[in-house]
N, C-alpha and C positions, 0 to 999 in steps of 0.2 A: 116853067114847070120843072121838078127835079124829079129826075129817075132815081126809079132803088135799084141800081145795078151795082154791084160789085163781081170785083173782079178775084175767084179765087183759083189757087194755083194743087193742082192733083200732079203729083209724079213727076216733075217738070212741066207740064202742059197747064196753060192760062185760059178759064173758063170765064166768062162772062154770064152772070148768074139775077135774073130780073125775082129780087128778093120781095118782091106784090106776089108772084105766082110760084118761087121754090116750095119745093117742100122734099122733106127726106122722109122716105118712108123705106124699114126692115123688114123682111120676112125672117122669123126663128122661127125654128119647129124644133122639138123635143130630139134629141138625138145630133143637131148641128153642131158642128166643130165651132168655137169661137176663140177669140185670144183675148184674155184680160190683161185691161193697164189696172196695174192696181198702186197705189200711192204706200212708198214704201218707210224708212226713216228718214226724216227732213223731209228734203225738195225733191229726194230719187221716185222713180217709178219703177216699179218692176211687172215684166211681162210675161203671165202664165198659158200656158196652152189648157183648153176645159172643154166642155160639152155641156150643150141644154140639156138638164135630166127632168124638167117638169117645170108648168106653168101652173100659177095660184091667182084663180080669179077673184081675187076680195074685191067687194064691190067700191071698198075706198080705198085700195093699196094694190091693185094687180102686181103681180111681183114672177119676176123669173127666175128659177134655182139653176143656179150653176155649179157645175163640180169641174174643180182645178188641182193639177198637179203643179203643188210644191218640191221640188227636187233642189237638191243641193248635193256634193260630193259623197254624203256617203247615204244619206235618203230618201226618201219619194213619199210624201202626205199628199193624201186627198182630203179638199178643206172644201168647204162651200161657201158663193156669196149668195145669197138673195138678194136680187138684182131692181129697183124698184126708186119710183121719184124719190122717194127717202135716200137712195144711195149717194154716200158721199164719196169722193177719189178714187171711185172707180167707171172705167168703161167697156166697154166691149163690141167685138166686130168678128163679123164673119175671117174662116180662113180657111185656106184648103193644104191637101197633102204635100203640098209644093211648099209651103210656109210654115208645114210645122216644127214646133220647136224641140220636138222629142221624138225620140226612135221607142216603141213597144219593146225591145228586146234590154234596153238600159231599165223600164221603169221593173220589168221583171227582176232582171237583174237585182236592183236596188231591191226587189219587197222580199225576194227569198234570201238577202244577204240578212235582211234584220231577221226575218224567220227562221235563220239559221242561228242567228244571236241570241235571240228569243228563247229557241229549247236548248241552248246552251244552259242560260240564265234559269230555265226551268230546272233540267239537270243537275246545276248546281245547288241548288234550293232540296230537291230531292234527298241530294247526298250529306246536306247540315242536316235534315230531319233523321238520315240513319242514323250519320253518327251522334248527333243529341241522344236520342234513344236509346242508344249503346251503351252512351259512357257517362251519358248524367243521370242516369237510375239508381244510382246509390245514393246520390243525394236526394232524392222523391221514393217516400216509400208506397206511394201508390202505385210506381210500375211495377206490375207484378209480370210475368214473363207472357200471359197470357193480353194483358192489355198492349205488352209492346208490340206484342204481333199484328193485334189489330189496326194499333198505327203506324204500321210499317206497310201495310194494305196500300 
């Protein structure tokens, strides 16, 4: 008679595992911390810190949305996967505040640094509309003094 045992190894520790009666079963609830592998260029993986933000119970696709921060040196995207038998090179699993990969005070950090880029880049966009206005009016004879005020509003 051949047993289905295998032998698998967690943490250093050798489990002995009767593969007739394993079975892995997860609890996720909406709100859990998880950590995504997610399959990156080539053969790398890379590993985000995310949260369940919502289940989709399609009767042929049950599917889990996940939201993950992308971070890198100088920014922070929140990207989503939908999580689902369809999914390819990706996985995921529980983690807790002892494991995670990001500090809250960095991803702030990172969203008011581009917020701050942002109304830069707005500002300057402002300041070509004045001086267009200003100085290219003689070549358009429809600005009259009364229109350029209006698009100066």
């Amino acid at each position: 008679m051949v047993e289905n045992i295998k032998v698998v190894e967690i943490n250093g520790c050798k489990f002995e595992v009767d593969l007739a009666t394993a079975r892995k079963v997860e609890d996720f609830r909406v709100g859990d911390a998880v950590k995504v592998l997610k399959k990156g260029y080539g053969t790398s993986y890379d590993i985000y810190s995310g949260v369940i933000v919502g289940f989709e119970w399609f009767e042929t696709l049950p599917t889990i949305t996940i939201a993950y921060l992308k971070m890198d040196y100088s920014e922070c995207k929140i990207e989503f996967i939908h999580y689902n038998t369809n999914t390819k090179d990706v996985e995921i699993s529980h983690t807790n505040n002892i494991e995670m990969l990001i500090q809250p005070s960095d991803v702030i950090g990172k969203i008011d640094k581009e917020i701050s880029k942002k109304k830069q880049e707005i500002s300057e966009f402002e300041e070509k509309k004045v001086y267009f206005v200003k100085n290219f009016k003689k070549y358009f004879n429809e600005f009259t003094n009364e229109k350029i005020g209006e698009m100066l509003k």
